[in-house]
LUMNUMI-550243 format. One line per field, with one value per residue: residue number from 1; x, y, z of N, C-alpha, C in turn. Coordinates in steps of 0.05 Angstrom, whole numbers, plus 5000, padded with zeros to 4 digits. Example, Ala and Ser with C-alpha at 12.3 -4.5 7.8 and 13.67 -1.06 7.14 Angstrom:
<pts>
i: 1/2
n_X: 5264/5257
n_Y: 4886/4955
n_Z: 5156/5142
ca_X: 5246/5273
ca_Y: 4910/4979
ca_Z: 5156/5143
c_X: 5264/5258
c_Y: 4934/5001
c_Z: 5156/5157
</pts>
This chain:
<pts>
i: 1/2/3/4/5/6/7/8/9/10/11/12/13/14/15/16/17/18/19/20/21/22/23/24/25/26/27/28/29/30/31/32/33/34/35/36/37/38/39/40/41/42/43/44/45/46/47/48/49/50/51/52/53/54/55/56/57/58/59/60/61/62/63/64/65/66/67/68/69/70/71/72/73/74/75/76/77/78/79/80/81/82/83/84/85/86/87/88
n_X: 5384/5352/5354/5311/5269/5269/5272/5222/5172/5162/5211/5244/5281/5260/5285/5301/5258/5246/5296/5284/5232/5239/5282/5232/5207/5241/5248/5197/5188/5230/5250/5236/5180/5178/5150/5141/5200/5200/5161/5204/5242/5223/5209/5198/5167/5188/5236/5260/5264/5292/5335/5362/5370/5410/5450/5453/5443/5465/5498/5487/5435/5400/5361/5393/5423/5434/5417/5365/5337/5329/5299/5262/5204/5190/5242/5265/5278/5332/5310/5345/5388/5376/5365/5412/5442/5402/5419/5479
n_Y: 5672/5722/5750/5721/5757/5811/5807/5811/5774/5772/5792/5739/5691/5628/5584/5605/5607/5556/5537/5564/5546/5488/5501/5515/5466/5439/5468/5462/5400/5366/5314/5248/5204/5132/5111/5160/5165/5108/5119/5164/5132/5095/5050/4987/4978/4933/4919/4962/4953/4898/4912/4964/4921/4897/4938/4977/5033/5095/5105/5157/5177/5157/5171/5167/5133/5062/5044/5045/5012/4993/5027/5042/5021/5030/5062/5133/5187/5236/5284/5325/5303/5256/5285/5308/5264/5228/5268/5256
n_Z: 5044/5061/5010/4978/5005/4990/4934/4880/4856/4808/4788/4788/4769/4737/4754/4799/4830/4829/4863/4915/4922/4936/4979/5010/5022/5046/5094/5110/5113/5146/5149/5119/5109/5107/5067/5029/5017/4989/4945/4918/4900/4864/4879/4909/4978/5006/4978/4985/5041/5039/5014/5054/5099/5079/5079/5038/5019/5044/5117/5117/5108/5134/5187/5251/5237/5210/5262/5277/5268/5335/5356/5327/5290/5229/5180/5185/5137/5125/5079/5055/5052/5030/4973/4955/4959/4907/4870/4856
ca_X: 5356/5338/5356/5285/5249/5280/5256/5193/5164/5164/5246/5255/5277/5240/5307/5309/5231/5248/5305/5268/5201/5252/5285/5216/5202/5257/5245/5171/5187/5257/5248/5220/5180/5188/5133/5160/5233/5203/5162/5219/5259/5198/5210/5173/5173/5202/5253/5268/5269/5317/5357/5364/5386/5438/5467/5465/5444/5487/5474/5473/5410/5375/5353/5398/5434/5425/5412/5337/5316/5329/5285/5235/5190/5194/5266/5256/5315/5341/5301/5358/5420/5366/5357/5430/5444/5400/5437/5495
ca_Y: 5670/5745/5760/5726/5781/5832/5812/5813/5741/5781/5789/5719/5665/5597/5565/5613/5602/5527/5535/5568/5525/5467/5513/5509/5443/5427/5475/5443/5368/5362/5287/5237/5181/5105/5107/5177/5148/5090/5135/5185/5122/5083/5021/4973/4984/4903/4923/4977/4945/4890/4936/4962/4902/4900/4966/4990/5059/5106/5115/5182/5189/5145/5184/5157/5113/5024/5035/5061/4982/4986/5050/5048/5013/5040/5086/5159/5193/5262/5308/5347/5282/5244/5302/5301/5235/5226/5286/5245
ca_Z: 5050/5064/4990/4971/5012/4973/4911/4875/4838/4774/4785/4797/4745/4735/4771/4830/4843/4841/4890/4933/4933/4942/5009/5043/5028/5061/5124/5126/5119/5145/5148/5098/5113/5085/5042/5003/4996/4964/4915/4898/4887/4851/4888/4932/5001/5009/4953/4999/5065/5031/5007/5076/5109/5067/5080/5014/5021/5058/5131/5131/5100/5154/5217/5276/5220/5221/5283/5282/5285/5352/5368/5313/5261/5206/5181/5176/5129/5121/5062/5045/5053/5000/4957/4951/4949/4888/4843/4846
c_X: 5342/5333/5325/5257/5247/5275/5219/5188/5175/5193/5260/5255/5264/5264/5308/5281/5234/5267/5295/5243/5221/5267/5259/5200/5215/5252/5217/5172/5219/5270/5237/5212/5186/5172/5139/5187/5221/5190/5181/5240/5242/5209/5196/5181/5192/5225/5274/5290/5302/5344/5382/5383/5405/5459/5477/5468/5463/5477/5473/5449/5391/5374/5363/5408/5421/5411/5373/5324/5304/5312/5258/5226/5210/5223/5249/5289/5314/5327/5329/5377/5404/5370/5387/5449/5440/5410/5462/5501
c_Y: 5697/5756/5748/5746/5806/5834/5802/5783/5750/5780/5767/5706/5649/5591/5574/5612/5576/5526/5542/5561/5493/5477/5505/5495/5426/5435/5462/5430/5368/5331/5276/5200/5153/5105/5137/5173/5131/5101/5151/5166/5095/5056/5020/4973/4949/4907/4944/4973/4929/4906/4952/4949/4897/4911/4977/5023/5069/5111/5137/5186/5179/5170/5167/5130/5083/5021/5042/5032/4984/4999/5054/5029/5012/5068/5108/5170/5227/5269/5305/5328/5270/5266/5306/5279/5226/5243/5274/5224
c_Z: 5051/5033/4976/4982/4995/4946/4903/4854/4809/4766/4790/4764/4751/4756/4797/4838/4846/4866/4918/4950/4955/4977/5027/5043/5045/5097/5126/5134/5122/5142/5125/5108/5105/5058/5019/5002/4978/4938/4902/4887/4877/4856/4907/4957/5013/4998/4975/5026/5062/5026/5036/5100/5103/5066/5056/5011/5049/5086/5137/5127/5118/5183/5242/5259/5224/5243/5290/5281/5307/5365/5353/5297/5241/5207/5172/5160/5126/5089/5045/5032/5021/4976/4939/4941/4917/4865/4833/4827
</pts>
């Protein structure tokens, strides 16, 4: 992380200016709400939910795993676990 102080934009590649935007998107939004999962995975928030109930997705990516029925609305999931998730 200190090593982007140290350089200058001009000394950066295209790939290490994306890693880096992508770093403090992550320290901004460490969470992701329901309605940006279902756009980064261009489904319907129903499609979603089902999905859901089902336990298809993994629970790490949920915030406080299956169990966030019991405490919330709507799931909140991990940024970084999705971000991951989908490269696979």
């Amino acid at each position: 992380m200190n090593d982007i102080f140290k350089k200058r934009c001009a000394d950066m590649t295209v790939l290490e200016v994306m890693e880096y935007a992508e770093m403090f998107n992550l320290i901004k939004n460490p969470t992701m709400t329901m309605e940006a999962f279902c756009k980064v995975l261009n489904k319907s928030k129903r499609r979603v939910y089902t999905l859901l109930e089902n336990k298809i997705y993994p629970e790490e990516l949920i915030v406080d795993g299956y169990e966030y029925r019991e405490k919330r609305k709507s799931p909140i999931f991990h940024t970084h676990k999705v971000i991951e998730w989908l490269k696979q």
